[in-house]
N, C-alpha and C positions, 0 to 999 in steps of 0.2 A: 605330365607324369605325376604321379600321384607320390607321396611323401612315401608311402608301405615301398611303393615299386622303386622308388629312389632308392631307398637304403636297401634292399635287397641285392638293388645293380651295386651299389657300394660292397657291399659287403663279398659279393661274387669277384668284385675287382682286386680286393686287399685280400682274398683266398688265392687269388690267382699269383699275387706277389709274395706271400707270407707261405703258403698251405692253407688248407681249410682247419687241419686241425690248430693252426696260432691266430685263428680269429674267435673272439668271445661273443657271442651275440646277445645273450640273455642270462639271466641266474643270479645267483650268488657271486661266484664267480667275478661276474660283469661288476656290479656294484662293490665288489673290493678292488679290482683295479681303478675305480670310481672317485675313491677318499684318500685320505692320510688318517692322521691321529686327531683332527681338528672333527672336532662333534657337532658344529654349527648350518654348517650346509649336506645338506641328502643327496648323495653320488647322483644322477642319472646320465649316465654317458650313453653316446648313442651304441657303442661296440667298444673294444677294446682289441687291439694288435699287437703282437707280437713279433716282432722282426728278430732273422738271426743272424744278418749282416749289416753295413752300413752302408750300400749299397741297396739290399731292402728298405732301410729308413730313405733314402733319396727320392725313391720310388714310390712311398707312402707319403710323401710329402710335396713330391710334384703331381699324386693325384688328390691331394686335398687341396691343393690353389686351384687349379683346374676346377674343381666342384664346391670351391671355396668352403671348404668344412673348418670347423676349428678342431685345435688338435690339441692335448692335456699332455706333454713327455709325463711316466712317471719310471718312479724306480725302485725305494723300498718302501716308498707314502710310511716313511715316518718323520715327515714333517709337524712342525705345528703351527704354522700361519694362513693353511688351505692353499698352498702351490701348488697342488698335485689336484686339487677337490677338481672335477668334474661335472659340476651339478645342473649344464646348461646344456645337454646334449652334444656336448663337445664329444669326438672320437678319441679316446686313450692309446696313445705310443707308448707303451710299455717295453722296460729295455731286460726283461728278464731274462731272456734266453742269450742275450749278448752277454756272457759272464766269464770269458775265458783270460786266464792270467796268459799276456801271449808272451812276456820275456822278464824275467830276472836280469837284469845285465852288472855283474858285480863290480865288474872295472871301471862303470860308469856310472855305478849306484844308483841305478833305475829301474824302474818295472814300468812294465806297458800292459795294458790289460783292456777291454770291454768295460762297455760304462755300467754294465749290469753287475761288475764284481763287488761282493757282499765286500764292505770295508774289512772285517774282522778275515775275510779271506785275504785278503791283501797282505794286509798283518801279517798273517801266517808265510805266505811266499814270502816274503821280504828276510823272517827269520828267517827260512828255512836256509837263505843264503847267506846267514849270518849278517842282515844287515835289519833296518828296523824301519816302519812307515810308523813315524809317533801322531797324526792327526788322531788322537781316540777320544769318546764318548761312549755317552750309554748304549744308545743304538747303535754301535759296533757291529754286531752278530743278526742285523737286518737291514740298515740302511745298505744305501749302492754307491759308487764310487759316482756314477756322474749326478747324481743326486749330490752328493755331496758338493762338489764341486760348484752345480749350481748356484748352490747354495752360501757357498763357500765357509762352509761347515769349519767350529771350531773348537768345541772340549775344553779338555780339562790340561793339555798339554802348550795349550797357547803361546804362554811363558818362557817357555824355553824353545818351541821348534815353529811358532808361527801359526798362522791359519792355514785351510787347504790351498791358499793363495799362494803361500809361499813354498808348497810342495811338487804345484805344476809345472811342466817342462814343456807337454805337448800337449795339443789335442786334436782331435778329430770331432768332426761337427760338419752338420748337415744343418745351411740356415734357415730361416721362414721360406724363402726364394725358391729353394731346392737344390743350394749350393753344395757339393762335396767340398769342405776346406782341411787344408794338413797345416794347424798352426803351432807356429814354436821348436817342431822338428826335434825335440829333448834335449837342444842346448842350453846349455848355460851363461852362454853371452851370444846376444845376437840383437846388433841394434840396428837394425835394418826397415826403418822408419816407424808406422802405428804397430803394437803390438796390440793386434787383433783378438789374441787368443785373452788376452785381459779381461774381455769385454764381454766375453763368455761364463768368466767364473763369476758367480754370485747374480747373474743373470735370470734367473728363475724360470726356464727354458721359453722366456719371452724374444728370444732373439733367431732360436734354432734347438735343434738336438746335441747333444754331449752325446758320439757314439763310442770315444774309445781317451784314455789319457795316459800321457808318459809321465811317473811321478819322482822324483827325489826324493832318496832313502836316506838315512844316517844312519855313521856309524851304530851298533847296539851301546844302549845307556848302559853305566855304568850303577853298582849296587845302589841304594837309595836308602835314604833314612825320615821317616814319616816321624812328623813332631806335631801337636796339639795346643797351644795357647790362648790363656784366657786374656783377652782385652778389656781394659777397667771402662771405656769406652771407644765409642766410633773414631774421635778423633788421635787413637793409638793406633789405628789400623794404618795407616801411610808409615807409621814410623817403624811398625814391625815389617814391612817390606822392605822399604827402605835397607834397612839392618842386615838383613838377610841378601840383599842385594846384593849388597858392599862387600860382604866378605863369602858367600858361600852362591855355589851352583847352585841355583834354584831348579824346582823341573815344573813344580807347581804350588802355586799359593792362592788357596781358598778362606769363605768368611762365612759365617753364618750365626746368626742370633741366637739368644737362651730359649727365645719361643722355638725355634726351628731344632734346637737341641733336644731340646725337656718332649715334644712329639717322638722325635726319633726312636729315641731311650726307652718310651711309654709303648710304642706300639712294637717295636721287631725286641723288645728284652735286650737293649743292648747296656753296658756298664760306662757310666758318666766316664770322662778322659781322668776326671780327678773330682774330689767332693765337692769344694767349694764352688761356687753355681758363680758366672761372671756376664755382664749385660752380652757381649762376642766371642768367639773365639775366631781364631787363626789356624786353617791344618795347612802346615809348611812340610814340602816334601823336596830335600836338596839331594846332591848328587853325591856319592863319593868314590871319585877318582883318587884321591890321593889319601895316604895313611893317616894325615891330620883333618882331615874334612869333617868327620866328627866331632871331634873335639873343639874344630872351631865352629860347627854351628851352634853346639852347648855352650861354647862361650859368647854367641853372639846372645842365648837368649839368657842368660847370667847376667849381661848387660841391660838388657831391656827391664829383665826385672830387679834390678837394683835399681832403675831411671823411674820405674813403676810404669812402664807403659805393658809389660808383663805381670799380670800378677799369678800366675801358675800354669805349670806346661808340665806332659809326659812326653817321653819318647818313645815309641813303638820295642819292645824288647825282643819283636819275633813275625813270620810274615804276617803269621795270623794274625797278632796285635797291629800291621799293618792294616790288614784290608778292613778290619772291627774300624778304628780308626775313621779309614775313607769313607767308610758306611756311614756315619756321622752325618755327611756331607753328602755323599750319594744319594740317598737313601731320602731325602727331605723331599722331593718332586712327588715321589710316591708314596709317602706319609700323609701328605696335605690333599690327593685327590679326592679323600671321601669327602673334604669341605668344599668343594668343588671350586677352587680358586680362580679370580680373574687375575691372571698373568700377564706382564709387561716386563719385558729383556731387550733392557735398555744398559746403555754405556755411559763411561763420564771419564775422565783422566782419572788415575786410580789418585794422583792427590787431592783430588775434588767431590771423593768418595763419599768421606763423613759429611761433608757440607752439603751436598745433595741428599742423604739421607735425615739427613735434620728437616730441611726444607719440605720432604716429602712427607715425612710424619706430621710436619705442623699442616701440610693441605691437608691429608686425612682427616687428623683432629679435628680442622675447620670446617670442612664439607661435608666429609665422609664418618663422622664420627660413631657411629655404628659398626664401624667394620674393623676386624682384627688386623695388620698389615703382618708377615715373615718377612723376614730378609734373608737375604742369601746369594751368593753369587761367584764370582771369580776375581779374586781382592788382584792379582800380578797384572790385568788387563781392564780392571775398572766395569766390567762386567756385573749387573742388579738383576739380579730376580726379583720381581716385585710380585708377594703373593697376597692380595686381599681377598677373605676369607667368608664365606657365603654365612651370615646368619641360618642358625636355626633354624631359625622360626619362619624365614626368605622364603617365597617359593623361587624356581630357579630363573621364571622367565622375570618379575621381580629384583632380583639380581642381576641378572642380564641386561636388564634393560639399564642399569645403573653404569655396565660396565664401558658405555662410549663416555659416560663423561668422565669416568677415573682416566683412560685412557687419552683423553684430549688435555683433563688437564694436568697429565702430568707431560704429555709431550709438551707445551707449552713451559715446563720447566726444565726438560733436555735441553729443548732449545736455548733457553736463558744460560744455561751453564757447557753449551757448546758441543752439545753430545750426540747419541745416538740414539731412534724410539726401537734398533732393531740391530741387536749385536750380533746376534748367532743366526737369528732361525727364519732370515729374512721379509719381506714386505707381503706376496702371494696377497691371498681375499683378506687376512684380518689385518694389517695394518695401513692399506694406502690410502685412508683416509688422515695419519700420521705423517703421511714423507714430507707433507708441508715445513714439521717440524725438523727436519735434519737436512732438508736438499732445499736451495733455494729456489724461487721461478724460473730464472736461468739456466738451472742447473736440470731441472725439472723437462723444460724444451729440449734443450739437447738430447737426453734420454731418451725423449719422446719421437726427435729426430733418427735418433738411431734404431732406437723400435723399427720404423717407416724404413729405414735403408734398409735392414737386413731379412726387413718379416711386410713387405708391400702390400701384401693382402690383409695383412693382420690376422694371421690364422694363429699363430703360435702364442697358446695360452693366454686367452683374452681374457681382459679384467684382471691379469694380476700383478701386482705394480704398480700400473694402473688404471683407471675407468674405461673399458672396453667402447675400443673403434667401432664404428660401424665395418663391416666386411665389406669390400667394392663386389659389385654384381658387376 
């Protein structure tokens, strides 16, 4: 049978289980279900499906071992590590049409939903019940829930309500095999040997599909007061945590340099926090439950700048002065894209913060010295954005080509200080030449074994994580 006639009967097959109209065959179209936000690999999927049960996904997935096809899950492809990229003829499982919120449950402070639901939907059902799904990020308003999950997606909320890891109760998944599994059941205590559904999250749909999840809500947060702080250096940064730690609700604590500020400023016209210019600042954002909480976080940072680890800070006087504020800090990813930066979102104990940051500007200096480095990141969780900034005068592939060795060697420096080459936005095609530095060979195998237990054909998104199986004929 000819390769044309193959994928025709394919594609007759996955019409007959989906409809014809949730099969993509060619176009535009095709090639955006193909990618995420990673610019590096060119989609070529061979089709792209559309299921609107999970049950259909079963279906699509015991006829891809059958004809041994590899399969890409995606969901809002707004990733950035190429988890989702498709660039090898792989068939795309796309979970868009699975989107439905199927329950609020307020007495048990849960929502059950399709792994296709837009997180910022989620959001919304969650208030609507007066209760709150705090995982948020930028991509709110396009990522998908089992995407996230995957992923095990994290933001700006970390700090106070955990990762997507710590939001999951249930899920529903379909494995490499063509298992239906129901793990976790939305309890809260259930220790009834492996917890399966673990092994799921942050998985990068290398193990099976994510078709549906039960998540844990909290209560709605309480008002909030956004503060701004200048740091006289890096090694003030643990102790303005610290401080705020000790005496106030934190909800979240950011960091970012005078370079990553002084862009900001320049390019959206926004108004410095205060005049005088400082190597860091801090945007601290605590909670206020009680009538003094205010006034004890302005004493805490009264404190800090009488010890001089503060040398100047505003307080938000209003929302707008809020969100201005956040912008600060938001707003730097997409300030720095026209210098087309090589990025590394890596981890470290947030006390280990400044002393990795020293160590990584002295490798720049010494290797790299041509290249501008930003900082910036997530100071409550030890989370670094590393953005080295493309010369001028670079051309891009020039650049590029620079960017496995900043990468190798600054994982080699995770390593050293016990960290992370991938905090948020997981391993997929651009880091698993990295996981040497964070997982050990051991730890490496076993993964590998588990791969093998749940996905035997090796169909489910091959090559990412790690170096793709051969598929058994």
């Amino acid at each position: 049978m000819s390769a044309a006639t193959r994928r025709a009967a394919l594609l007759a097959e996955l019409s007959a289980i989906v409809g014809a109209d949730h099969v993509v065959g060619d176009g535009d179209d095709l090639l955006r279900h193909g990618g995420d936000r990673t610019t590096r690999w060119t989609p070529a999927p061979l089709a792209a499906v559309l299921p609107g049960s999970s049950a259909e996904v079963q279906a699509i997935v015991q006829l891809a071992n059958r004809e041994r096809i590899p399969i890409v899950p995606s969901g809002g492809r707004t990733g950035l590590s190429g988890g989702a990229v498709a660039a090898r003829g792989e068939l795309v499982l796309a979970l868009d049409r699975m989107c439905r919120i199927i329950e609020v449950n307020a007495e048990d402070a849960t929502l059950t939903c399709e792994a296709g639901a837009v997180t910022a939907q989620v959001q919304a059902a969650a208030q609507t019940a007066g209760l709150y799904y705090p995982v948020d990020f930028a991509s709110a308003g396009s990522s998908q829930i089992g995407g996230n999950i995957a992923t095990n997606a994290g933001g700006i909320r970390v700090l106070r309500h955990g990762m997507t890891r710590d939001r999951v109760l249930g899920l529903t998944v379909v494995t490499g095999a063509g298992e239906l599994l129901h793990l976790g059941r939305g309890l809260v205590k259930d220790n009834t040997g492996y917890d399966l559904r673990q092994l799921f999250i942050g998985s990068e749909g290398t193990l099976g599909v994510i078709c549906g999840a039960t998540l844990g809500l909290a209560p709605p947060p309480p008002p909030t007061a956004v503060l701004v702080l200048g740091a006289p250096s890096l090694a003030a940064l643990p102790a303005v945590l610290a401080a705020f730690r000790r005496r106030c609700r934190l909800a979240a604590c950011e960091f970012f340099s005078a370079a990553a500020l002084t862009r900001v400023v320049e390019r959206h016209d926004l108004a410095r926090p205060f005049a005088a210019a400082t190597p860091y600042y801090a945007l601290i954002e605590v909670e206020l439950a009680g009538e003094t909480d205010l006034d004890q976080a302005l004493q805490v940072f009264e404190t800090l700048r009488d010890a001089g680890v503060a040398s100047d800070g505003v307080l938000a006087q209003s929302a707008a002065q809020a969100r201005d504020l956040w912008r600060l800090r938001e707003d730097i990813s997409d300030t720095l894209a026209p210098w087309q930066p090589h990025k590394n979102d890596i981890a470290v104990r947030s006390s280990r913060l400044p002393a990795f940051i020293a160590r990584a500007e002295a490798l720049f200096a010494a290797r790299f010295p041509a290249l501008e480095v930003v900082w910036f990141g997530h100071l409550g969780d030890g989370n670094i954005h590393v953005n080295a900034l493309k010369p001028a005068a670079w051309s891009g592939e020039q650049f590029q080509a620079l960017g496995a060795a900043i990468s190798q060697a600054l994982g080699a420096l995770v390593q050293e200080f016990g960290g992370s080459i991938s905090a948020e936005h997981g391993i997929g095609l651009l880091r698993k030449d990295l996981l040497q530095y964070s997982r050990s060979a051991e730890e490496i195998r076993l993964m590998r074994a588990l791969k093998t237990l749940f996905d035997p054909n090796h169909i489910m998104n091959p090559g990412k994580i790690f170096d793709p199986a051969p598929i058994p004929r």
